[in-house]
Every structure is written in structure tokens, then in C-alpha cells.
N, C-alpha and C positions, 0 to 999 in steps of 0.2 A: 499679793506683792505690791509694794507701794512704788511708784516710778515719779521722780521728779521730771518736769517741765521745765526745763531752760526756757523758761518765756512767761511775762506777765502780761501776757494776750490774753485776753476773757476771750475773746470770738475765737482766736488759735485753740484752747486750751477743750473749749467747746463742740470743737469741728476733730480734733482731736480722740478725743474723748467719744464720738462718736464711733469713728474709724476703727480704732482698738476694745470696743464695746465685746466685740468675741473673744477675748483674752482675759485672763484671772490677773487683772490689774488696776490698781487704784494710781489715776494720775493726776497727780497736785500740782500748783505753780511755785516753781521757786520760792516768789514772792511772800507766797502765804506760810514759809517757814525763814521769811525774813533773812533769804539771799538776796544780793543785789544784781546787775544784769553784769554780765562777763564784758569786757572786750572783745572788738570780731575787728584784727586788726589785718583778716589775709585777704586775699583777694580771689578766693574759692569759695563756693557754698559748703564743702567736704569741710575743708578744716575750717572754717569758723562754726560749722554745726557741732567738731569734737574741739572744739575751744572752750565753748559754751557747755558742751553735756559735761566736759571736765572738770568745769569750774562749779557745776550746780553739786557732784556728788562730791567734790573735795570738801565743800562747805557742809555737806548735808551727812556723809557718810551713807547716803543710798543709792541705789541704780537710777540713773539720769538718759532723760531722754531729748534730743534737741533737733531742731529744723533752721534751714537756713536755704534761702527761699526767695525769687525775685523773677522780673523779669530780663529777658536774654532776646533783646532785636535784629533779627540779622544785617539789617543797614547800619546798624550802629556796631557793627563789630562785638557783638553781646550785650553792648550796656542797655540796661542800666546795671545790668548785671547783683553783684554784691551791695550795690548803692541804693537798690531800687527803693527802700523806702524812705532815704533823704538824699535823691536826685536833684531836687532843687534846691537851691539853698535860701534857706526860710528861718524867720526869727518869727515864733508865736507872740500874739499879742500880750502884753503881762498879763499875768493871773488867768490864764488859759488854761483851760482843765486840760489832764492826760487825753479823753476821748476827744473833745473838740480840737484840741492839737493837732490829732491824726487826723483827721478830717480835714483841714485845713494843709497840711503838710500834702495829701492827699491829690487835693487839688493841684497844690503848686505844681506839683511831679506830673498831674497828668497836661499842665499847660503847657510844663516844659516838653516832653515828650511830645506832641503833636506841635510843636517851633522848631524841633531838631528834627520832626520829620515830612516840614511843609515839602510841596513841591514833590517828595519821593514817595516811589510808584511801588516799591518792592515795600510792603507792610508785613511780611511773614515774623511772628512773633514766636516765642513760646516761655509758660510757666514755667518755673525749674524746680523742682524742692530735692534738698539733700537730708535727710534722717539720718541722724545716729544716736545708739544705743551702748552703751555702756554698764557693766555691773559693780565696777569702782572705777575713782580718778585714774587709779595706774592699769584699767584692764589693758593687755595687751594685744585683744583679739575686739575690737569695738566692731558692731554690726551697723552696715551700712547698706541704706537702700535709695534710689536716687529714682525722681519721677519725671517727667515732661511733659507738658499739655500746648499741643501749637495750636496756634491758631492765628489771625491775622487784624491787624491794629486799623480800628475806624480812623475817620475825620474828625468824627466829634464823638462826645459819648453819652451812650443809651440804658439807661437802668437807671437803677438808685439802689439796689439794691447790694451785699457785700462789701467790699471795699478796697482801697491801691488802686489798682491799675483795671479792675472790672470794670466798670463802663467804657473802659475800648476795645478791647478783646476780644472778639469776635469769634467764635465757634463754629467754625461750615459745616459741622457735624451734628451739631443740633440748631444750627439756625437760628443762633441767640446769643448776645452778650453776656457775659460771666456775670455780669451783674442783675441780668434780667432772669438769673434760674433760680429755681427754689432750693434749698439746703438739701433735701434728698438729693436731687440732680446732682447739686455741685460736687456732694460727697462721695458721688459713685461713679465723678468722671475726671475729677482735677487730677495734677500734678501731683496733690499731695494725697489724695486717695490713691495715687497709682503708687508710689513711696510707702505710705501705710500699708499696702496691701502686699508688698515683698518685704516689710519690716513683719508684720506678724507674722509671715511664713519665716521669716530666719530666728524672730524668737521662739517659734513649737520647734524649727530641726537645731538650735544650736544651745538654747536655753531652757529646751524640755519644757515650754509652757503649754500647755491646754485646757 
């Protein structure tokens, strides 16, 4: 079964693709069937992820699958919320590639983020990811699995490795920044491993896949 990607994230698409490795599924990127990226005009992770999975299988006529996905502060009343990966506002240099873009985007969000939380003592965070699945534009029944990964936000940040918000994120559970774990780890403890992992359970009891 082939399953579109609302998303032209190589490292999503990637980590992805790991997570649903037990499933009888082939998952491609929008992209690479020459969709363009949806609008996410709400201010949920639920419906801009069935915004997004709507728009990949209206254009494609296949089952679509989509994530939507950020960080949620408790001093900040959730944000950065739905905004998390353009929290700052940031003009890339001209002629700036797609990847160095992110990376730079990257940074600004995580500068801003520890400016809006100088001085404050309550650092409890947590990952969010909203999955949804769909088998046409108009299914009526979309399968939805939501994940959460807390954890609490450093002063400065530690890794290099991953990317957004991973170097300050902190894990008391493993004793290490998001950014400092290797992709096994990451994939068998995030937000969105924990989303992935009630998404393949509702696609064997709802869509008979095994």
C-alpha cells in the first residue's frame, strides 16, 4: 500500500519510515509526486495534521498520512505551540538553501525561546505530535493518534545532533538532550514514536493492515 507524506522533510520522512517499518506500506513524500505543502491555518496540531493529510490525497488520489508537531511550554501557556518551527521571525539570507534555512530558522527559535524564558524557574516542556491518517480526501472516519514527550528546557543548549528544539530539551529519563541521542533511542522514545506506535495499532484494528 502506498501512503503519501504530507511533508517534504527528508529527516521526517526518514524517522518515519522507520517507525511504520512493521506495516505493509510504502511511504513517499508529497513532494516527490509533485504536491505542493498545504496550508496549516488552525491553531491545533489535530486539524492542521487533517488539513495537510486532506490536501496530499485530494492532489494525489491516495491514502495520506500527516503530522503536526511542535513544542508546548508550560510558562508559556503552550506556545510555541503550532508556530514552533517559525517562532522567530526570521528572513533567510538570499539564496539560502532549503536545509541551511532550517538550521538557521532553527537557531533563531531556539534564541528566542530561552529570551522568553530568562529569569523563569518552571522549565517543564513537552513534544507534541498529532498523526493522521486518511484513505481519501473525504474519509469520514480519519484515524488519529496523538503523542507527548516531556521533559524540561535547559539554559543553553547541548548536542548537535537532530534538530528544532533538541538541544534544550532535556530528558530526566534518560539523562540527555534530544539532541545528544542516537536515532535508535530517539525513535523508541519521542512524541512521535509514541503517535506512531498507536497509529499502527489503529491501522491492523481499523484498516486490516498486517
Amino acid at each position: 500500500m502506498k501512503l503519501v507524506l504530507a511533508s517534504n522533510n527528508a529527516k521526517k520522512l526518514k524517522e518515519l519510515g522507520t517507525l511504520f517499518s512493521a506495516l505493509p506500506i510504502e511511504l513517499v513524500t508529497q513532494g516527490s509526486l509533485g504536491v505542493s505543502e498545504a496550508e496549516e491555518p488552525h491553531i491545533t496540531f489535530v486539524e492542521n495534521a487533517l488539513a495537510k493529510a486532506r490536501h496530499a490525497a485530494q492532489a494525489t488520489g491516495l491514502p495520506a498520512i500527516a503530522d503536526d508537531s511542535g513544542l508546548c511550554v508550560d510558562a508559556l501557556g503552550g506556545r510555541p505551540g503550532v508556530q514552533s518551527a517559525v517562532y522567530a521571525a526570521f528572513t533567510p539570507p538570499i539564496g539560502s538553501e532549503r536545509e541551511a534555512h532550517r538550521a538557521l530558522q532553527d537557531g533563531a527559535n531556539n534564541r528566542l525561546l530561552l529570551e522568553c524564558l530568562a529569569g523563569q524557574d518552571q522549565r517543564r516542556a513537552s513534544f507534541v505530535c498529532a498523526l493522521v491518517a486518511i484513505r481519501a480526501a473525504d474519509d469520514p472516519e480519519p484515524l488519529i493518534a496523538f503523542g507527548r514527550w516531556q521533559g524540561e528546557l535547559l539554559r543553553e543548549r547541548q548536542g548537535h545532533g537532530g534538530f528544532g528544539y533538541d538541544p534544550l530539551m532535556y530528558i530526566p529519563a534518560l539523562d540527555a538532550t534530544v539532541a545528544t541521542l542516537d536515532a535508535a533511542v530517539k525513535n523508541a522514545h519521542s512524541h512521535r514514536a509514541i503517535a506512531a506506535a498507536k497509529m499502527v495499532q489503529l491501522m491492523r484494528e481499523v484498516w486490516q493492515l498486517s
